[in-house]
C-alpha positions as CSV (number, residue, x, y, z in Angstrom):
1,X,-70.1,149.2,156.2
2,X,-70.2,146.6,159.0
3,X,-71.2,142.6,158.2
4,X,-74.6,143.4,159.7
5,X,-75.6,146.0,156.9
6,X,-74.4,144.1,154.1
7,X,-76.7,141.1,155.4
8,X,-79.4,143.5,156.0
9,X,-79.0,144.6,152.5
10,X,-79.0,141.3,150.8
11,X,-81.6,140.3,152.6
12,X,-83.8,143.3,151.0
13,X,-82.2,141.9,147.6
14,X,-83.4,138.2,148.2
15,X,-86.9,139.6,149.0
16,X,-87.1,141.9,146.1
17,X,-85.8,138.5,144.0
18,X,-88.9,137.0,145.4
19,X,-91.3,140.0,144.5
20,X,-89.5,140.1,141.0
21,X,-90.1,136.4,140.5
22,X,-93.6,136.1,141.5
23,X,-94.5,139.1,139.3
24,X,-93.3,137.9,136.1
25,X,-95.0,134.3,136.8
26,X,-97.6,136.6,137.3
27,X,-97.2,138.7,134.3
28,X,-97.0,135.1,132.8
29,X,-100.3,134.1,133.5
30,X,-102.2,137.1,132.0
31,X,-100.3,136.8,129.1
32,X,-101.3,133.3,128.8
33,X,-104.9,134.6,129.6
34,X,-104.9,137.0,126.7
35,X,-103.0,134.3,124.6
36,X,-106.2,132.2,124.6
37,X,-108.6,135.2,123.8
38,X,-106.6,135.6,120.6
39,X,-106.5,132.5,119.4
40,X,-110.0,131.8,120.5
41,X,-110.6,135.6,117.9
42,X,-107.8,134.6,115.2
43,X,-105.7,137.1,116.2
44,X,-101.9,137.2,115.9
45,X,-99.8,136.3,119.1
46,X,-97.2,138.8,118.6
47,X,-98.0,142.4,118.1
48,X,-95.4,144.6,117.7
49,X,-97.2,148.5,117.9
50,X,-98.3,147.1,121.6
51,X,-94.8,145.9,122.4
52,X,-93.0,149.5,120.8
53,X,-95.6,151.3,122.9
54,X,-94.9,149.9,126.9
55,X,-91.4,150.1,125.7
56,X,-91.8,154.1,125.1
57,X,-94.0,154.3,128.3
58,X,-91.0,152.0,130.5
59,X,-88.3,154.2,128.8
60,X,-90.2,157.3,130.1
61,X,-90.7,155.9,133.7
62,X,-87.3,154.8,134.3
63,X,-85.6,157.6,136.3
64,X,-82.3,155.4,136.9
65,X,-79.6,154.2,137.7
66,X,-79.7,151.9,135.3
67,X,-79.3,153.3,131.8
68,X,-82.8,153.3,129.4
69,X,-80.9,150.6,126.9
70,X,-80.3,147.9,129.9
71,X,-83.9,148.5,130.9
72,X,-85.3,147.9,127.5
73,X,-83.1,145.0,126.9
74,X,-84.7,143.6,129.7
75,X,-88.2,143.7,129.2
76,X,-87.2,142.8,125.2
77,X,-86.9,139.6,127.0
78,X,-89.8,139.3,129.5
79,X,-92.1,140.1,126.5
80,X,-90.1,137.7,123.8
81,X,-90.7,134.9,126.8
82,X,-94.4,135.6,126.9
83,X,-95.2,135.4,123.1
84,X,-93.0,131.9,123.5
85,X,-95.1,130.9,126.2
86,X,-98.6,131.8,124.4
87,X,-96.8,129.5,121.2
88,X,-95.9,126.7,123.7
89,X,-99.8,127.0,124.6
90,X,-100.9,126.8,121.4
91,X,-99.0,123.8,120.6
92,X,-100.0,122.0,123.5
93,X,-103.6,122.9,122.8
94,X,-103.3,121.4,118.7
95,X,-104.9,117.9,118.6
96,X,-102.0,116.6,116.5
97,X,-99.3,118.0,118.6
98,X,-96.8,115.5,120.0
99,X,-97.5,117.4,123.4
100,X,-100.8,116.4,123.4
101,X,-100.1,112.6,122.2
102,X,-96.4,111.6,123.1
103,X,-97.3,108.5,121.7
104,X,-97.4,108.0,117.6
105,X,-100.5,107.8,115.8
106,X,-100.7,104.6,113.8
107,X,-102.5,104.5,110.6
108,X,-104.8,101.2,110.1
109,X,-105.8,101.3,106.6
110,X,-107.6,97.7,106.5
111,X,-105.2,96.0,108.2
112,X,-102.0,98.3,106.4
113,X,-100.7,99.2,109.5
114,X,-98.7,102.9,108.9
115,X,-96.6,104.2,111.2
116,X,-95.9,101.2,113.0
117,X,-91.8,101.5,112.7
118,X,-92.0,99.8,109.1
119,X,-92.1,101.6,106.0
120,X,-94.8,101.4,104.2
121,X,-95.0,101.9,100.2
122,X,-97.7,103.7,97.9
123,X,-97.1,103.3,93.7
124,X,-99.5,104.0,91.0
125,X,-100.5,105.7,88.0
126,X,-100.5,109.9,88.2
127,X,-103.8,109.4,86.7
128,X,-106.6,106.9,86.2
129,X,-106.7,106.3,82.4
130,X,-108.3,102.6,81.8
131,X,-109.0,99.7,84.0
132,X,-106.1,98.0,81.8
133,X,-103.3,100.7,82.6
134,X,-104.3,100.5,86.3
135,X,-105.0,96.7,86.3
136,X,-101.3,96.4,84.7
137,X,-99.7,98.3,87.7
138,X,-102.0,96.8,90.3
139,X,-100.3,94.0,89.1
140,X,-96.8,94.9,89.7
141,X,-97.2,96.1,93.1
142,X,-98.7,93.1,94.1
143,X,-96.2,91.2,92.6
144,X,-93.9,92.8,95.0
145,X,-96.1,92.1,98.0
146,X,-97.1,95.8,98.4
147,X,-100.9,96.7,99.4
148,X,-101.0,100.0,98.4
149,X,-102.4,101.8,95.4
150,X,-102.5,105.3,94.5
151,X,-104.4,107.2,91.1
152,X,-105.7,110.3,90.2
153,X,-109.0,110.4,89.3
154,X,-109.8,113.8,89.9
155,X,-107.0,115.7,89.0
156,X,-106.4,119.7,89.7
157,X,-104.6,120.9,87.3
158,X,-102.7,124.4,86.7
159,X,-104.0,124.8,83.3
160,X,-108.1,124.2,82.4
161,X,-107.0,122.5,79.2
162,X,-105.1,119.9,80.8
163,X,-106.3,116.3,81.6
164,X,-109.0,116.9,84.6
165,X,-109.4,112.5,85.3
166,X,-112.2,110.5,85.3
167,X,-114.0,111.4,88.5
168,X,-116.3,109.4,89.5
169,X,-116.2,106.3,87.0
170,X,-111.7,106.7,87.6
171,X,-113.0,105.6,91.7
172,X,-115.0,102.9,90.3
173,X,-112.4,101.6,87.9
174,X,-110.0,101.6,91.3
175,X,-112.2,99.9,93.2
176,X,-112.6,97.7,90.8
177,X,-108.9,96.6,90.2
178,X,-108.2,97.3,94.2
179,X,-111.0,94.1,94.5
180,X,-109.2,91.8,92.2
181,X,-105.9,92.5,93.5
182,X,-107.0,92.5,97.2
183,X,-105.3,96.1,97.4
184,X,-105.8,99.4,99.0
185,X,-106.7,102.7,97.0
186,X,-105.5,106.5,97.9
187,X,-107.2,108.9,95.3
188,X,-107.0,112.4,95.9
189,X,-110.6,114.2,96.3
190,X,-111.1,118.1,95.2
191,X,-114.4,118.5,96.2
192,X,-116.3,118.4,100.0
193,X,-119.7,117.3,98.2
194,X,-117.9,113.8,96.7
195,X,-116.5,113.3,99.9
196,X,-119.2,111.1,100.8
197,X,-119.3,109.3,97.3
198,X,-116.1,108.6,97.4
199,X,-115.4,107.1,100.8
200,X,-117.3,104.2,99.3
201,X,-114.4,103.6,96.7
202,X,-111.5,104.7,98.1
203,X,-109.3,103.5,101.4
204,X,-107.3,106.6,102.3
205,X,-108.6,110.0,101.1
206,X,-105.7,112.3,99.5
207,X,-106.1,116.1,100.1
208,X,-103.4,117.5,97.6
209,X,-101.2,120.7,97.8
210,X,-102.9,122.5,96.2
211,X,-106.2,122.5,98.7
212,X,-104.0,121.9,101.4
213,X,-105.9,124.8,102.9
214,X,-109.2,124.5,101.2
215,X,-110.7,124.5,105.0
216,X,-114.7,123.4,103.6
217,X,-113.0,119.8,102.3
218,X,-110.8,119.4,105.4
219,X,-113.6,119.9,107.6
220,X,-115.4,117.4,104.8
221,X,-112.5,114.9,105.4
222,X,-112.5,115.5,108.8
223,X,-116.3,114.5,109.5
224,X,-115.4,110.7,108.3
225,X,-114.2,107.6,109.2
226,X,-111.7,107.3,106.7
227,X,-108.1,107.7,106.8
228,X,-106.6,111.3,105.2
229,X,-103.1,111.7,103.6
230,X,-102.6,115.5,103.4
231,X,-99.7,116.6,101.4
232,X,-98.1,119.8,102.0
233,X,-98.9,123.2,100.2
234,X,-96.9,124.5,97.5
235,X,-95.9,127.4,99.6
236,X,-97.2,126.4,102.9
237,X,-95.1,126.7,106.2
238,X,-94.7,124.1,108.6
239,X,-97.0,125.6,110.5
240,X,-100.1,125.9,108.2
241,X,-99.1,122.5,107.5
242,X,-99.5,121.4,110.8
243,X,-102.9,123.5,111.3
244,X,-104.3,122.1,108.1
245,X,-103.8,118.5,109.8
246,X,-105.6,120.4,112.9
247,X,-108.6,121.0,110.9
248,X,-109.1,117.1,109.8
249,X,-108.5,116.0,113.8
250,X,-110.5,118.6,115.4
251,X,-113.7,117.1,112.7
252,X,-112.9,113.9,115.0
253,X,-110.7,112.3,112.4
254,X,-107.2,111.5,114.2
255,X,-106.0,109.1,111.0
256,X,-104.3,111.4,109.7
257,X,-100.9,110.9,106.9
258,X,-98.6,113.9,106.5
259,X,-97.2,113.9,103.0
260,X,-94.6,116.3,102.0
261,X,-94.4,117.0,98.7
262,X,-91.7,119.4,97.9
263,X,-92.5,123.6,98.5
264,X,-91.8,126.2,95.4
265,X,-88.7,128.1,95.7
266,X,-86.7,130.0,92.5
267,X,-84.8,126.6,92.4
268,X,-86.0,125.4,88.4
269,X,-83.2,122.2,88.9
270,X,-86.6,120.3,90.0
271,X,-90.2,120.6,89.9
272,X,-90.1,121.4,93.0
273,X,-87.5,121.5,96.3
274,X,-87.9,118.5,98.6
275,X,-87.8,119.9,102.3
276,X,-86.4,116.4,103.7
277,X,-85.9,118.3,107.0
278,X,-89.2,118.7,107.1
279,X,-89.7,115.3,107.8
280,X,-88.1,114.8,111.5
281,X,-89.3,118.4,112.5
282,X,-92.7,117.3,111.6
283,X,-92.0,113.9,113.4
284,X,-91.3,115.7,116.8
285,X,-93.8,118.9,116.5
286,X,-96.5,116.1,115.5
287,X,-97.6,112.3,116.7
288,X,-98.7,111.5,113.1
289,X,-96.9,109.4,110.2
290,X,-95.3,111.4,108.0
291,X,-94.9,110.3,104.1
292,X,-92.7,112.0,101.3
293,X,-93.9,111.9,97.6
294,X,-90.6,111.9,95.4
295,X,-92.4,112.1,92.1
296,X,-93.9,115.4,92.6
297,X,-91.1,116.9,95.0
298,X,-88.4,116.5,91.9
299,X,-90.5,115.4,88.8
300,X,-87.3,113.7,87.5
301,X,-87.1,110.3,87.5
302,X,-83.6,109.8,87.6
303,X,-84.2,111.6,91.5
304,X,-86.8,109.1,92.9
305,X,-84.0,106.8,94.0
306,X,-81.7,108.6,95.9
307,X,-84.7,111.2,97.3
308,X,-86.7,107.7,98.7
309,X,-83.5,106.4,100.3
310,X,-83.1,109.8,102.2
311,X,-86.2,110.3,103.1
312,X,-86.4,106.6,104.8
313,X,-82.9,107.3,106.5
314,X,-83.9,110.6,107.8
315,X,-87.2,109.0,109.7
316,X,-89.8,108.8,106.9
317,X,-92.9,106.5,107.4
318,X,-93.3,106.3,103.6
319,X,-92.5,106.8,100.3
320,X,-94.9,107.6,97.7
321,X,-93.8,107.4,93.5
322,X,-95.9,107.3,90.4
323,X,-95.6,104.1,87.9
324,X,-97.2,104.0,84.7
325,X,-96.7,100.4,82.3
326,X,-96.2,103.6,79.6
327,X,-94.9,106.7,80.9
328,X,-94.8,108.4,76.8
329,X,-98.4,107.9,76.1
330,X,-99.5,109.0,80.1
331,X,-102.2,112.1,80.0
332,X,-100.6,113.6,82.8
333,X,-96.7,114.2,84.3
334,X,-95.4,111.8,81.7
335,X,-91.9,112.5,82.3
336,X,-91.6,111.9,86.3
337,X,-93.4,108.5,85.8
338,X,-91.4,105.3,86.5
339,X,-91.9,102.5,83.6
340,X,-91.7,98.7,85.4
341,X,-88.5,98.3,84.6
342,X,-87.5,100.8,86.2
343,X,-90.2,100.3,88.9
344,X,-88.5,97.2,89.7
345,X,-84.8,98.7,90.1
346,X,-86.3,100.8,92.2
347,X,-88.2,99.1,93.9
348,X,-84.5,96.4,94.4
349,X,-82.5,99.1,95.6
350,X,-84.7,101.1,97.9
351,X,-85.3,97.5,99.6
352,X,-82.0,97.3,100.1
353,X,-81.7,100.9,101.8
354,X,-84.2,99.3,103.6
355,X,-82.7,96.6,105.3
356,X,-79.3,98.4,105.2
357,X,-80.7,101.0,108.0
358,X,-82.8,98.0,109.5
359,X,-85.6,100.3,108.8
């Protein structure tokens, strides 16, 4: 074969480089195309019958010489790149992705900035019993030169029989206390038709695991101009997680709080299993400040210490912990309560953590 046939023959190759690569950027783009029609119909990006059947159909066209295997290995890997490329689309189409909003989202909760590179701390009662219960622990966290408050006063529970809260006159009585000790309230809310009542007592609205995707009250949430801490599902993915916080933004509420929680797993060590990696992966997928709860993630309280010092050192925003001035007599999750004793060892240590990490 003489030098001029070889040149000749890669120049055939280079070209045919050329037509390979514009066809699979071309390829590309319908796939994007069709990526969009299914997400604008709910329908799943990957589907595999489709994907088994133009493999049968190329297996049946290819007449050599490259084996069928090589071929199908090939395309495996044109098709795996498009269904990455209609996820990378999707993700740069959510509201609250961090490639929509390089930039991080801070929180302003009357002045509470969260977010901001300093953690920020939310203690209270699991419940709302009285105005002196929560008046007594209003009074501890302010003694501390905390802001935050947290109480249930509508409170899901898994059996009926169980305390339910106060509801409405629980919001007053936080309101109330929140006044007096110039604090800030976060009280979950169960229901899209007191959304509206309750923006009126509360500071930050709490959607809890379990209506983490109760879509009618994050819309509800999501219509105001109030600030949303949404804890993670019991079960939920990241990913539901991250479309649940989707729902609120795309309502035209961006102040937005991701609390995880702990997920259920067959582990019975705890109540349930804190996913602290779920905290940095949420941190780069998503521009939003990102809380962990360590009462309900262990419901132990001999965890809440060393779980709040690993959450702030793996990148945490926030920690959120129950107090109670008598965890024995509490109506609700009386044995992952701290008591103010312990609230202030706590509270000593996890300061220390604190300026340890320069956090």
């Amino acid at each position: 074969m003489s030098q001029q046939t070889l040149e000749q023959l890669r120049a055939q190759v280079d070209e045919m480089n050329q037509q390979l690569l514009e066809l699979i950027n071309k390829r590309a783009t319908v796939v994007q195309e069709i990526g969009k029609i299914k997400e604008k119909h709910g329908g799943n990006r990957y589907d595999p019958v489709r994907e088994r059947g133009m493999l049968d159909k190329i297996k049946q066209l290819n007449d050599g010489p490259f084996e069928d295997s090589t071929i199908l290995h090939i395309f495996k890997e044109i098709f795996k790149a498009g269904v990455e490329l209609q996820s990378d689309d999707h993700q740069k189409a959510l509201l609250v992705s961090r490639k929509k909003q390089p930039t991080d989202t801070i929180v302003n909760v009357n002045g509470e900035q969260i977010g901001n590179g300093t953690p920020t701390f939310i203690f209270g009662p699991c419940a709302v019993e009285s105005y002196d219960q929560v008046a007594a622990v209003a009074k501890e966290i302010k003694a501390k030169g905390l802001t935050m408050l947290r109480g249930g006063a509508y409170k899901p529970r898994t059996s009926p029989y169980d305390f339910q809260g106060l509801g409405l006159d629980g919001l007053k009585i936080l309101k109330q206390v929140a006044d007096e000790y110039d604090l800030r309230v976060v009280s979950e809310i169960v229901n899209p038709a007191d959304i509206e009542t309750a923006v009126d007592y509360v500071d930050v609205i709490q959607i809890g695991a379990r209506n983490m995707q109760n879509f009618e009250l994050l819309k509800a949430a999501g219509s105001v101009n109030k600030p949303v801490l949404l804890k993670r599902g019991l079960a939920a993915t990241i990913e539901e997680f991250i479309n649940a916080a989707e729902y609120i933004m795309s309502r035209g509420n961006g102040q937005i709080i991701l609390c995880e929680r702990g997920i259920r797993t067959y582990e019975k060590a705890t109540r349930n299993t804190l996913d602290i990696s779920a905290v940095p992966i949420l941190k780069k997928e998503t521009h939003l400040p990102v809380f962990v709860d360590v009462t309900h993630s262990t419901g132990r309280r001999d965890l809440l210490l060393p779980t709040a010092k690993a959450a702030l050192a793996i990148g945490a925003d926030g920690v959120m912990a129950e107090v109670h001035p008598d965890p024995a007599v509490a109506l609700s999750d009386s044995a992952q309560q701290m008591d103010f004793n312990q609230f202030d060892d706590f509270y000593e240590q996890i300061m220390k953590t604190v300026k340890a990490y320069q956090l």
